[in-house]
MARNU-755691 format. One record per atom (N, C-alpha, C): residue number from 1; residue in one letter; atom name; x negated, y, z negated. Coordinates in nm, 2 decimals, always signed. Example, Ala and Ser with C-alpha at 12.3 -4.5 7.8 and 13.67 -1.06 7.14 Angstrom:
2
   k r  a   east  north     up
   1 a  N  -1.32  -0.57  -0.78
   1 a CA  -1.23  -0.45  -0.78
   1 a  C  -1.32  -0.33  -0.78
   2 s  N  -1.28  -0.22  -0.71
   2 s CA  -1.37  -0.11  -0.71
   2 s  C  -1.29  +0.00  -0.79
This chain:
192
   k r  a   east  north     up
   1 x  N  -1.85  +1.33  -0.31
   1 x CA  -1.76  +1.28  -0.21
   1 x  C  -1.63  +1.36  -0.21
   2 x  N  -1.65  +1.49  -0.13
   2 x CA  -1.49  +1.55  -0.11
   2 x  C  -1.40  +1.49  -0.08
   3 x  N  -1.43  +1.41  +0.04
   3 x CA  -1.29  +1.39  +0.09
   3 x  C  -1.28  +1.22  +0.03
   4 x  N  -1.29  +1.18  -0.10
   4 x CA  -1.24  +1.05  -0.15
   4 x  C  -1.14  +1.07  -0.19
   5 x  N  -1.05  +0.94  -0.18
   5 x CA  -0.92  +0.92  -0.19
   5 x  C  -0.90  +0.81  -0.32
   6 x  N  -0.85  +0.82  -0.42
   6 x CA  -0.85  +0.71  -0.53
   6 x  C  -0.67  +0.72  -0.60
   7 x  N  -0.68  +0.59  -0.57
   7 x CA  -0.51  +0.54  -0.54
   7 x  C  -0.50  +0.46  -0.69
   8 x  N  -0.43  +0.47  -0.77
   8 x CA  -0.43  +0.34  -0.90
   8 x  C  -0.23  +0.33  -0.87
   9 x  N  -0.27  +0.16  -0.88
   9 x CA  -0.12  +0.08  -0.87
   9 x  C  -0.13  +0.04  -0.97
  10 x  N  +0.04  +0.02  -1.02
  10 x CA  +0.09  -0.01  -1.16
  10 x  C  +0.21  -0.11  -1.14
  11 x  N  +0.18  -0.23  -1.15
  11 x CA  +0.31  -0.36  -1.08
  11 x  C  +0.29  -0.45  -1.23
  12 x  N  +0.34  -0.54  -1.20
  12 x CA  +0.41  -0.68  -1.28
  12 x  C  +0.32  -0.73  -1.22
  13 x  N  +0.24  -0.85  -1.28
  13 x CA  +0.22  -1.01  -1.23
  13 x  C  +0.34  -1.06  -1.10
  14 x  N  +0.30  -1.12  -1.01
  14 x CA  +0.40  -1.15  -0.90
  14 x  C  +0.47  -1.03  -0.80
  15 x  N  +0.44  -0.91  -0.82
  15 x CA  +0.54  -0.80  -0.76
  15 x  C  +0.45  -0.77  -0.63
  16 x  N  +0.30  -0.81  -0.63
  16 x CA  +0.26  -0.81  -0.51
  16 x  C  +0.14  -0.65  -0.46
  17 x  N  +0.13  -0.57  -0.62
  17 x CA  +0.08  -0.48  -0.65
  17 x  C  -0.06  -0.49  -0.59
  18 x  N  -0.12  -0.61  -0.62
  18 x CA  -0.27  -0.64  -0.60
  18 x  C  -0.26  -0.67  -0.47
  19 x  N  -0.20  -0.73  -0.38
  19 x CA  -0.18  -0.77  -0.23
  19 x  C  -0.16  -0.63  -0.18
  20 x  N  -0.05  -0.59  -0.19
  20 x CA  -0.04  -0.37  -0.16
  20 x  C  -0.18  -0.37  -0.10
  21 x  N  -0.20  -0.35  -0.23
  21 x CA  -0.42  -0.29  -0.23
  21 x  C  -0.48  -0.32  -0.15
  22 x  N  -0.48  -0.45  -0.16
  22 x CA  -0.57  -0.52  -0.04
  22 x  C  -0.56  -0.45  +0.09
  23 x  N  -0.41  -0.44  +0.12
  23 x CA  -0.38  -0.48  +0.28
  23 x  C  -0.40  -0.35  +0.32
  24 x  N  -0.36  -0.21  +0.20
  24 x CA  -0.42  -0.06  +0.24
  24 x  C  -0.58  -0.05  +0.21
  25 x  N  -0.63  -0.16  +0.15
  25 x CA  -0.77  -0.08  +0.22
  25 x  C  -0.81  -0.16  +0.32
  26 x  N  -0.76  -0.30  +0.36
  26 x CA  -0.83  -0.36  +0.51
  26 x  C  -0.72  -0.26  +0.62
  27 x  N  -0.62  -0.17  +0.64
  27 x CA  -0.59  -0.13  +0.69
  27 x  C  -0.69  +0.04  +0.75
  28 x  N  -0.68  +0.09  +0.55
  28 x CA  -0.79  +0.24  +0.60
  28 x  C  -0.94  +0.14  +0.68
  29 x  N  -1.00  +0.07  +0.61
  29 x CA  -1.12  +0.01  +0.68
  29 x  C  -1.07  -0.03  +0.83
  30 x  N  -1.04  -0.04  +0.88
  30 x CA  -0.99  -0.08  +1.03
  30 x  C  -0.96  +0.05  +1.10
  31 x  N  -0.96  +0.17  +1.04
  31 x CA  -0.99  +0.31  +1.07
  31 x  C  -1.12  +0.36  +1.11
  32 x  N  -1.14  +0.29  +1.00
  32 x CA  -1.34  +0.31  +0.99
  32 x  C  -1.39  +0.38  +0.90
  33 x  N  -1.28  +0.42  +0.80
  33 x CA  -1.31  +0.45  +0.64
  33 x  C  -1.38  +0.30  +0.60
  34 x  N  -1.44  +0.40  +0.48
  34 x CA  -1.53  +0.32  +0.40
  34 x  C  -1.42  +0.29  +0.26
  35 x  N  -1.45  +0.14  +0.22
  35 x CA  -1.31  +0.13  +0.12
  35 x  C  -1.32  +0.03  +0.00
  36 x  N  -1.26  +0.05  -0.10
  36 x CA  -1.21  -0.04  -0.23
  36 x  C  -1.12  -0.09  -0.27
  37 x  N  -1.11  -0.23  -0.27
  37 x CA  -0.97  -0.24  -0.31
  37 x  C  -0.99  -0.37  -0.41
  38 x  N  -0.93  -0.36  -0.55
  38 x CA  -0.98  -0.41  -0.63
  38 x  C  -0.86  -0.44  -0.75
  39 x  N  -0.86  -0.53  -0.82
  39 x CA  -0.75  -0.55  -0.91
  39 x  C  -0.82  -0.55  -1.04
  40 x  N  -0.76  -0.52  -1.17
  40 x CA  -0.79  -0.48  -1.28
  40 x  C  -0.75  -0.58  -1.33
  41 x  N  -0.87  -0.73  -1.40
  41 x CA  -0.81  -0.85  -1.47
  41 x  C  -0.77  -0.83  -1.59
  42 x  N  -0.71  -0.89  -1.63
  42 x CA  -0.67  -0.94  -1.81
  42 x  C  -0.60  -1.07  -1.85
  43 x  N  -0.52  -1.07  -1.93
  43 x CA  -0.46  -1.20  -1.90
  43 x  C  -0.36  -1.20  -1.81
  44 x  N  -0.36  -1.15  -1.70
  44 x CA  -0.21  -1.14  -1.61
  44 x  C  -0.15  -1.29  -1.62
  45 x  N  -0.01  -1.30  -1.65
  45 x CA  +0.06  -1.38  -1.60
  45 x  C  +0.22  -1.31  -1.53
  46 x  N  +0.28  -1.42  -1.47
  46 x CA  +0.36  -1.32  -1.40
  46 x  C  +0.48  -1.29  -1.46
  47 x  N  +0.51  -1.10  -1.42
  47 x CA  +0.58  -1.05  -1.52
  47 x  C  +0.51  -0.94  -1.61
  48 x  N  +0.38  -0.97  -1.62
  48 x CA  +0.33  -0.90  -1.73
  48 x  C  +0.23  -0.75  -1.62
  49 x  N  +0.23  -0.62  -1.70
  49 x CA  +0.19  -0.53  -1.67
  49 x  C  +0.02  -0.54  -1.60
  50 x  N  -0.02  -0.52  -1.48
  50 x CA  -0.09  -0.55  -1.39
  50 x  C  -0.13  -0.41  -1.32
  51 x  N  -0.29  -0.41  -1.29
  51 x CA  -0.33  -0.29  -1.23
  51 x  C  -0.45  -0.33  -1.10
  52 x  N  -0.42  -0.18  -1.00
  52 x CA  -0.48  -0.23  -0.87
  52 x  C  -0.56  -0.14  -0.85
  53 x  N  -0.67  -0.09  -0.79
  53 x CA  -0.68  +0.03  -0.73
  53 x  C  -0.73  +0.03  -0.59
  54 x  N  -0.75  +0.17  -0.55
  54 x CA  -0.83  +0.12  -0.41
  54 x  C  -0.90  +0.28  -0.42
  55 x  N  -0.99  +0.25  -0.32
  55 x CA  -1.06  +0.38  -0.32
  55 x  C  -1.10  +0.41  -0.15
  56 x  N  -1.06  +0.53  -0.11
  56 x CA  -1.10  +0.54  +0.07
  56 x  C  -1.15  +0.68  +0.09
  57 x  N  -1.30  +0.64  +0.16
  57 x CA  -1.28  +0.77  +0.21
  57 x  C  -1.38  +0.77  +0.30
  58 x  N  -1.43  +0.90  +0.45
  58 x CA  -1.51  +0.84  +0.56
  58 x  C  -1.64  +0.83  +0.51
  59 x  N  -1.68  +0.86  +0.36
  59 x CA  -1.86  +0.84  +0.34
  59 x  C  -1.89  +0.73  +0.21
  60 x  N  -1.95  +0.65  +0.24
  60 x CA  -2.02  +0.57  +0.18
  60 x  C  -1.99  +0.56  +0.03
  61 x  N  -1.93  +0.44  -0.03
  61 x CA  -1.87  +0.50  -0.19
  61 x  C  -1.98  +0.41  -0.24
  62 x  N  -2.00  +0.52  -0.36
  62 x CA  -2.15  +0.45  -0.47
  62 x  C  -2.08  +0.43  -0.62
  63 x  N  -1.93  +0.47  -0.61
  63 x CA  -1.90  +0.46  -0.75
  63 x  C  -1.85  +0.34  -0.75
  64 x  N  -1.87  +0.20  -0.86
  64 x CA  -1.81  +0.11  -0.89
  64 x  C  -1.74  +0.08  -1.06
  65 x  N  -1.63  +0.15  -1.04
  65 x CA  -1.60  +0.17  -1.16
  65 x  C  -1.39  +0.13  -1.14
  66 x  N  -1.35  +0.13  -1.28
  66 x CA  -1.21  +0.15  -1.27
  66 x  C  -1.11  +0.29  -1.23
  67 x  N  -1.07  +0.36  -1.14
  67 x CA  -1.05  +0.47  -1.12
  67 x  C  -0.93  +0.52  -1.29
  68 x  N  -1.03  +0.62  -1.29
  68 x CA  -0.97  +0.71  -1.45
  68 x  C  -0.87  +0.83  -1.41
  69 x  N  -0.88  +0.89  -1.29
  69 x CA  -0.84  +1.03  -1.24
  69 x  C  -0.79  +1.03  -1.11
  70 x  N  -0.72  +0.93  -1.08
  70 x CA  -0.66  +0.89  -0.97
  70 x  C  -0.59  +1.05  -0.93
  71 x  N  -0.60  +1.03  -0.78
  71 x CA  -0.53  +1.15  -0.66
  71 x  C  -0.38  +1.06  -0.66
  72 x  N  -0.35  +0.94  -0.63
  72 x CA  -0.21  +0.93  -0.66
  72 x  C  -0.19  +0.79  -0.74
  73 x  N  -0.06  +0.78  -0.79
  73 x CA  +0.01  +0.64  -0.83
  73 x  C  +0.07  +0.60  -0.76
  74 x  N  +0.08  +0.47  -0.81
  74 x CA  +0.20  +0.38  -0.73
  74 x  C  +0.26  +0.32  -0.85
  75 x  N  +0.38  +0.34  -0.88
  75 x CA  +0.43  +0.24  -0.98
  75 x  C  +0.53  +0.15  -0.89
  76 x  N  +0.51  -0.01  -0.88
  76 x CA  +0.56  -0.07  -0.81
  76 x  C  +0.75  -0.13  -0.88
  77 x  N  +0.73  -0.09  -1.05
  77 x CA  +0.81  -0.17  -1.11
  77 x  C  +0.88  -0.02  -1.23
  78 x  N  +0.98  +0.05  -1.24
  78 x CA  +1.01  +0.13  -1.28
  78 x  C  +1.02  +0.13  -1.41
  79 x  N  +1.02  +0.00  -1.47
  79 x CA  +1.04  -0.05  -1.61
  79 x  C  +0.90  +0.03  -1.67
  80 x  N  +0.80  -0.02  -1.61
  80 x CA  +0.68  +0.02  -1.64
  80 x  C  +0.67  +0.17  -1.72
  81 x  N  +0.74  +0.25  -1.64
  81 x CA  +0.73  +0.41  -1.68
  81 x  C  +0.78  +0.38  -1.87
  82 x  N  +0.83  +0.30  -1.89
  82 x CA  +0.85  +0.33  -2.04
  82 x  C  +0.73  +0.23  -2.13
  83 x  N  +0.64  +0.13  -2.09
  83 x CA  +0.60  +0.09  -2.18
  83 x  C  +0.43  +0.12  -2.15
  84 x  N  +0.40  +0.21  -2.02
  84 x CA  +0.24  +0.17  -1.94
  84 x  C  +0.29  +0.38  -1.91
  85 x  N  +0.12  +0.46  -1.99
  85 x CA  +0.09  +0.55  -1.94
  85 x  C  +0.07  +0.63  -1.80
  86 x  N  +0.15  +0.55  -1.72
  86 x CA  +0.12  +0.57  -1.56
  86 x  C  +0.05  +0.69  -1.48
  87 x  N  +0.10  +0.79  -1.56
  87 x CA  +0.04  +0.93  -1.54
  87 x  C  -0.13  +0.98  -1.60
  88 x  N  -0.16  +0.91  -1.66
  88 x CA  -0.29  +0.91  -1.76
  88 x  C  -0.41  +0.93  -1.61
  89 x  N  -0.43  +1.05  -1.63
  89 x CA  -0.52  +1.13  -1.58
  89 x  C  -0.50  +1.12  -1.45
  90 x  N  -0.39  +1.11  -1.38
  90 x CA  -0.35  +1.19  -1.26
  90 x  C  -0.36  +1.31  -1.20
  91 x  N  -0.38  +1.32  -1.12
  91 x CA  -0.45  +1.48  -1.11
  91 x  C  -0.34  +1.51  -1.01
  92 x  N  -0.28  +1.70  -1.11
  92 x CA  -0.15  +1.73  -1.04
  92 x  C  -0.13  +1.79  -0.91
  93 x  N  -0.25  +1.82  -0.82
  93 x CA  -0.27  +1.82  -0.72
  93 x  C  -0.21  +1.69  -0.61
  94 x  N  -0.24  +1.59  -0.72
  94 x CA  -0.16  +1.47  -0.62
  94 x  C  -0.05  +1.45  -0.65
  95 x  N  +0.00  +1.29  -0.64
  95 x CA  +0.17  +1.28  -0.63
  95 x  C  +0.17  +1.11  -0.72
  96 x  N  +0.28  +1.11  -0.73
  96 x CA  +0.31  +0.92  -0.82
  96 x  C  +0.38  +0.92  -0.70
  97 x  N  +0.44  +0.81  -0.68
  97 x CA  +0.52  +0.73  -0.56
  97 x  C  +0.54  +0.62  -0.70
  98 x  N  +0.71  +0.61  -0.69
  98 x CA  +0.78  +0.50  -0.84
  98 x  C  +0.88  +0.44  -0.76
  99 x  N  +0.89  +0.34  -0.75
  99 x CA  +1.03  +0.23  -0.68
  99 x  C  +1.10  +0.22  -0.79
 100 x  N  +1.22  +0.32  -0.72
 100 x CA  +1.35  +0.36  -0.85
 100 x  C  +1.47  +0.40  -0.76
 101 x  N  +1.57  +0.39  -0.81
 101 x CA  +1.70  +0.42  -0.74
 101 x  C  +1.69  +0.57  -0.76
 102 x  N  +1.64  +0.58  -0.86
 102 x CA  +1.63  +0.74  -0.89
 102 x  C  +1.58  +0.88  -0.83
 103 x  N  +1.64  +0.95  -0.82
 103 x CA  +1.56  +1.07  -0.77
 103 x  C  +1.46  +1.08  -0.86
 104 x  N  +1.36  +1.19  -0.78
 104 x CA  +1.21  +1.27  -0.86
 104 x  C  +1.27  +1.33  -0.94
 105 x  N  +1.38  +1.39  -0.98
 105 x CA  +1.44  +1.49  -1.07
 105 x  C  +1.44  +1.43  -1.18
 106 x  N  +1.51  +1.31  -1.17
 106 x CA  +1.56  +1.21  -1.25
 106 x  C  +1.48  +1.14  -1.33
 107 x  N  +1.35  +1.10  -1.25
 107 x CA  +1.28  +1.04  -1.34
 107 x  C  +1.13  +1.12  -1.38
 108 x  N  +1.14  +1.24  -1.38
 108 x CA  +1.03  +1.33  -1.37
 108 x  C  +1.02  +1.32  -1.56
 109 x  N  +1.14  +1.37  -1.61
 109 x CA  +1.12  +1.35  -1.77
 109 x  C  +1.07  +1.24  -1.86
 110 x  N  +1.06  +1.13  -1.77
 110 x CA  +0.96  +1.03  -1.79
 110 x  C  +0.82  +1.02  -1.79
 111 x  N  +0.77  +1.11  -1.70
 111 x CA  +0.64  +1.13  -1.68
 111 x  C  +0.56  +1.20  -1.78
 112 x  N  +0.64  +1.21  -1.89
 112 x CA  +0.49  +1.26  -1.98
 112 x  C  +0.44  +1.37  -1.96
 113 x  N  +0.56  +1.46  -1.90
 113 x CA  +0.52  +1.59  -1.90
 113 x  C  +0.43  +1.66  -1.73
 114 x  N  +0.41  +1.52  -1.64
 114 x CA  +0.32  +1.52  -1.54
 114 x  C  +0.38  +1.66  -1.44
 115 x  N  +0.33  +1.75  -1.40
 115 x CA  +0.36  +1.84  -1.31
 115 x  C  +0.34  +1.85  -1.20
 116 x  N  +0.31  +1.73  -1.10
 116 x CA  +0.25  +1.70  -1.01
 116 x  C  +0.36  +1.66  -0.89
 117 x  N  +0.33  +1.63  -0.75
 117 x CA  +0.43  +1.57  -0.69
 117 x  C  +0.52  +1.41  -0.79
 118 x  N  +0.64  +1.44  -0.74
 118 x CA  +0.74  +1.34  -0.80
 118 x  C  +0.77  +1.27  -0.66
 119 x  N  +0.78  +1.12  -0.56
 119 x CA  +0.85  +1.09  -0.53
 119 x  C  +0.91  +0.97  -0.53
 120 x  N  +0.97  +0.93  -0.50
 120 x CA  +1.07  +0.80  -0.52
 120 x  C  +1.13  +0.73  -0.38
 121 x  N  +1.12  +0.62  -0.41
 121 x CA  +1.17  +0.53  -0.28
 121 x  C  +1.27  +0.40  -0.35
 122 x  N  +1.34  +0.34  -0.29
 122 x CA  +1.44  +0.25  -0.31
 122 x  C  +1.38  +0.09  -0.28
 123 x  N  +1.28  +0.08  -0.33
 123 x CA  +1.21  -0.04  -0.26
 123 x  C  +1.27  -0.17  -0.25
 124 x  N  +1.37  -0.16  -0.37
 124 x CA  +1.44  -0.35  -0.35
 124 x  C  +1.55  -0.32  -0.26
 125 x  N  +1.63  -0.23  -0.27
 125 x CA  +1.69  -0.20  -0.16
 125 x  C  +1.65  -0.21  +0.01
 126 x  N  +1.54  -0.20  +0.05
 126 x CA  +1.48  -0.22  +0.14
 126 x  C  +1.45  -0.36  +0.15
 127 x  N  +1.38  -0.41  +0.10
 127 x CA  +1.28  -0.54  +0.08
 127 x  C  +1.41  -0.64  +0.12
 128 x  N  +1.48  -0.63  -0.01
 128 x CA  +1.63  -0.71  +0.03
 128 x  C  +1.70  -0.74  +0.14
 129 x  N  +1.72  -0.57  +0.19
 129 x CA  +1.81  -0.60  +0.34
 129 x  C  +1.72  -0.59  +0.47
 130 x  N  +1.57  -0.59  +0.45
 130 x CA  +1.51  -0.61  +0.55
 130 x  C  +1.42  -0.77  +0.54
 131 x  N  +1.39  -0.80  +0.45
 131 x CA  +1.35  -0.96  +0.41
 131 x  C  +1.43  -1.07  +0.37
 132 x  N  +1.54  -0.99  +0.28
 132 x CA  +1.64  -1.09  +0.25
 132 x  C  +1.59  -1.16  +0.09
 133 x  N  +1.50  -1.06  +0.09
 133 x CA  +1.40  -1.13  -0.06
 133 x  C  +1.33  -0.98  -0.17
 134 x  N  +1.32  -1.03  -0.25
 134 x CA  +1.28  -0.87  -0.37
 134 x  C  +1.14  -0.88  -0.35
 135 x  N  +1.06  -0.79  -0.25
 135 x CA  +0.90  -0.80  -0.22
 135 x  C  +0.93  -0.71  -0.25
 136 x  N  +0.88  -0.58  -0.34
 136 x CA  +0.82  -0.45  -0.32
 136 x  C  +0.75  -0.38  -0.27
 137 x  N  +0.64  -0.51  -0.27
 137 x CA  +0.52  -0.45  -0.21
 137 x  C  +0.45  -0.36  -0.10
 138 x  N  +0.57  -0.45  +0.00
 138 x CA  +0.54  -0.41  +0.18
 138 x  C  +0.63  -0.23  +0.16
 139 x  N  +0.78  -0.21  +0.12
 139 x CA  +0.78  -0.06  +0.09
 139 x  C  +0.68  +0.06  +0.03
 140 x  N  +0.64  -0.02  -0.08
 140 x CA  +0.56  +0.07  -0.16
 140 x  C  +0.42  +0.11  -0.05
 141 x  N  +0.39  +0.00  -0.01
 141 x CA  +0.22  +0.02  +0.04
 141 x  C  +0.31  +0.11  +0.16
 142 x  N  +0.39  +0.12  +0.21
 142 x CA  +0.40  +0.22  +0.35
 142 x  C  +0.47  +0.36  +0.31
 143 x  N  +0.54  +0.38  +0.18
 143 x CA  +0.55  +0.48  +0.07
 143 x  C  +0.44  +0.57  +0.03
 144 x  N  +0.28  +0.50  +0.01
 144 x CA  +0.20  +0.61  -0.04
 144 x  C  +0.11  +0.60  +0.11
 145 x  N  +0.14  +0.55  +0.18
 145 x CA  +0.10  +0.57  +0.30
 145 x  C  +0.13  +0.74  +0.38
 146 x  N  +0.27  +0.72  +0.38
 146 x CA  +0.37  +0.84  +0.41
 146 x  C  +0.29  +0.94  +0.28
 147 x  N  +0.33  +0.92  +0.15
 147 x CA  +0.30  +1.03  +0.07
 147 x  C  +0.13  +1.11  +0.09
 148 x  N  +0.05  +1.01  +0.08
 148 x CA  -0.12  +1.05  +0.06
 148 x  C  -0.14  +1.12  +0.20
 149 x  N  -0.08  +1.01  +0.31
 149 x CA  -0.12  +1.09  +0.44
 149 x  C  -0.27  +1.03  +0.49
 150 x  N  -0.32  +0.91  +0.43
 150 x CA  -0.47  +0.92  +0.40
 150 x  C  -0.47  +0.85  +0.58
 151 x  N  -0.36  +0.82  +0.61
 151 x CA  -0.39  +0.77  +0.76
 151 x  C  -0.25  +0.79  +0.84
 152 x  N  -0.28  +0.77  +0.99
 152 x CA  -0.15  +0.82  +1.08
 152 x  C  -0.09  +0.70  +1.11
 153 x  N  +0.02  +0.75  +1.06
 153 x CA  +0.14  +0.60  +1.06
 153 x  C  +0.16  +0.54  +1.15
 154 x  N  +0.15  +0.61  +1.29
 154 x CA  +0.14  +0.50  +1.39
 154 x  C  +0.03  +0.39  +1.40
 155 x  N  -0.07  +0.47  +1.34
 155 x CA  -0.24  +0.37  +1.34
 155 x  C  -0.19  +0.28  +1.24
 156 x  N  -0.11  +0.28  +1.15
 156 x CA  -0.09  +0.20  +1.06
 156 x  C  -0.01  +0.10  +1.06
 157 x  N  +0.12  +0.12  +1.11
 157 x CA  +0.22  +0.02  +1.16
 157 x  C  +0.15  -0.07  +1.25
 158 x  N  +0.03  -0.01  +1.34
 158 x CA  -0.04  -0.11  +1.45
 158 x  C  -0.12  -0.18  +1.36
 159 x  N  -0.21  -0.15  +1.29
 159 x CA  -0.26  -0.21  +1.19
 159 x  C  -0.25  -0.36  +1.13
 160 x  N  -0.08  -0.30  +1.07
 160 x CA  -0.03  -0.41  +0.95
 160 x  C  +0.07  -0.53  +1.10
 161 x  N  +0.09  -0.49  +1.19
 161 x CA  +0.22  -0.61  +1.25
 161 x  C  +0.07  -0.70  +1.32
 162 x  N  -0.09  -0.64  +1.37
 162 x CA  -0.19  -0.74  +1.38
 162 x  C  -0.21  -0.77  +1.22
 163 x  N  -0.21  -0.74  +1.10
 163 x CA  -0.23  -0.84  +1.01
 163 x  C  -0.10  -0.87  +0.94
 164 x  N  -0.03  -0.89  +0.97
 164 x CA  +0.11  -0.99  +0.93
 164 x  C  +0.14  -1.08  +1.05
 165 x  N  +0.07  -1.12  +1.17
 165 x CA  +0.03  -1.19  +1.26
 165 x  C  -0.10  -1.28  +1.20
 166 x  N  -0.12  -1.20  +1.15
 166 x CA  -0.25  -1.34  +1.12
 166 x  C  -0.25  -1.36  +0.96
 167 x  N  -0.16  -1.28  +0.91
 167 x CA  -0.16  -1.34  +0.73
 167 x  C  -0.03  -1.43  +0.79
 168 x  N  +0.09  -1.44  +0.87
 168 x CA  +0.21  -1.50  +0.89
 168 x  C  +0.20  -1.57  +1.02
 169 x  N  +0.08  -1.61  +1.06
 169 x CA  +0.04  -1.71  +1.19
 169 x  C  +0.17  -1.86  +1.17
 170 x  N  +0.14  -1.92  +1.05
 170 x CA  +0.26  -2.05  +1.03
 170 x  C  +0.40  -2.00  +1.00
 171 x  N  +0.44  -1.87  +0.98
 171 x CA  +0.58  -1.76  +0.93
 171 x  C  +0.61  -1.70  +1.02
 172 x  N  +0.59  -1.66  +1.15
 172 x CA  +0.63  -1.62  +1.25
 172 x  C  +0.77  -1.51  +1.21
 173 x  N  +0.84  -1.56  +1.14
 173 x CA  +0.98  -1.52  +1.17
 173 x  C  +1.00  -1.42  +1.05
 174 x  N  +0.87  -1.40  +0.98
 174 x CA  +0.90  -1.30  +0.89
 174 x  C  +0.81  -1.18  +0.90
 175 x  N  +0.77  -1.15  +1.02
 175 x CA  +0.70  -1.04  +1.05
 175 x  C  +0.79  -0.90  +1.12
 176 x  N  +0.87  -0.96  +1.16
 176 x CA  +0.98  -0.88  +1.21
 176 x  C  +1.04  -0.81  +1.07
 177 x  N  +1.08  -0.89  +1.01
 177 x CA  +1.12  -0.85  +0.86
 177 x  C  +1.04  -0.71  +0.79
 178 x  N  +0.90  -0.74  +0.77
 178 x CA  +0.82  -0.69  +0.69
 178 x  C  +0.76  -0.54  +0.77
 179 x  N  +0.79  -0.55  +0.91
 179 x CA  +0.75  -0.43  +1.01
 179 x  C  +0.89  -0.34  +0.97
 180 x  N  +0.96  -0.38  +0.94
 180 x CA  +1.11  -0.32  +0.95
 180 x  C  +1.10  -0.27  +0.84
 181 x  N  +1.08  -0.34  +0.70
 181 x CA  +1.04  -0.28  +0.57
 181 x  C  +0.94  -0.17  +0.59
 182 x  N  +0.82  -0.15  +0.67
 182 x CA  +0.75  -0.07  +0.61
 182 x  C  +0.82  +0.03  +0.71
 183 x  N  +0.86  +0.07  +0.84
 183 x CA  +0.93  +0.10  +0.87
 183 x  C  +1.05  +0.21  +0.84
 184 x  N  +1.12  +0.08  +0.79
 184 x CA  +1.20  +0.20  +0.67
 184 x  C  +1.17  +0.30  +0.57
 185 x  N  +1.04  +0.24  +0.54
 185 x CA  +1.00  +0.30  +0.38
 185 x  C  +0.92  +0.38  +0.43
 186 x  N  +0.87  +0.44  +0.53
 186 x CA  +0.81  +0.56  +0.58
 186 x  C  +0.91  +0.70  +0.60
 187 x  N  +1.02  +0.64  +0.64
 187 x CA  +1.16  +0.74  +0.67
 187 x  C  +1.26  +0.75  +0.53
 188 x  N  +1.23  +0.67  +0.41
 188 x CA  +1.31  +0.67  +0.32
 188 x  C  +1.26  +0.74  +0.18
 189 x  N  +1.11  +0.76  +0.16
 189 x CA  +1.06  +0.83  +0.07
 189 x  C  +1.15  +0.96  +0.05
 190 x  N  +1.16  +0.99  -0.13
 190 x CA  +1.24  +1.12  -0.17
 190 x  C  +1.13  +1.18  -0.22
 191 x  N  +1.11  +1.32  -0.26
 191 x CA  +1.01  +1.39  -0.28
 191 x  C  +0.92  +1.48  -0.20
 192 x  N  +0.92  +1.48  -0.11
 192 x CA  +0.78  +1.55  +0.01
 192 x  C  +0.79  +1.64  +0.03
């Protein structure tokens, strides 16, 4: 499978890491890619170090496994870079995507030596003044959206505001919010 795409996310319990996942592969699948999207159990409770993956690509996937050699990261929670190998078998042809105030410069000496794309986005800063609330999630998932490229952002924005319509059918008033988050966070990525 050349053209597979294998994504591993790296969140807290509650940060919305495993939701991300979801919503990027019922989004690639609404493309008409073939897709995975799957969370990595253990004892999660919330707060505690949590993993997602997803897997997309247009031909038929036969691997069912935990992705080892992921094309990109997502670290949803910055803290993480110090206590969780995030980079562990990243392939430097791809890119991490880290929610940090920080530039790629900045936090590149954290990576364990990784030589691969670095980029960075401001995700509570966004979530905040576009929700009014610390979601990460909705930045981050439109962050490695913009980075991977694995789909065209306009197909994608159409995508997510019909499923934040029907995940926010009784919320009405917070879909406006969350289109604006991802939004921003397509124009606010550092790195590319």
């Amino acid at each position: 499978m050349s053209n597979l795409v294998e994504i591993r996310w790296h969140g807290r319990g509650g940060q919305g890491a495993k939701t991300a996942s979801l919503l990027l592969a019922d989004a690639a699948f609404n493309t008409g890619k073939y897709i995975q999207g799957f969370p990595e159990y253990g004892p999660e409770r919330m707060g505690a170090p949590i993993t997602a993956y997803n897997r997309i690509s247009d031909e038929r996937i036969t691997i069912h496994s935990n992705i080892y050699e992921p094309d990109y990261v997502v670290v949803v929670d910055d803290t993480l870079l110090e206590c969780v190998d995030v980079t562990a078998g990243l392939k430097e042809e791809g890119a991490i995507v880290i929610n940090t105030t920080k530039s790629p410069e900045e936090v590149r000496p954290l990576l364990k030596g990784y030589n691969g794309k670095v980029c960075t986005i401001d995700a509570r800063t966004i979530s905040e003044e576009t929700l009014g609330k610390y979601f990460p999630n909705t930045p981050m998932l439109a962050a490695i959206v913009k980075v991977s490229g694995i789909m065209d952002e306009e197909v994608f924005l159409k995508d997510m505001v019909e499923s934040f319509k029907h995940k926010f059918a009784k919320k009405p008033e917070v879909i406006d919010g969350n289109m604006a988050a991802l939004k921003r966070a397509l124009n606010e990525v550092k790195g590319l």
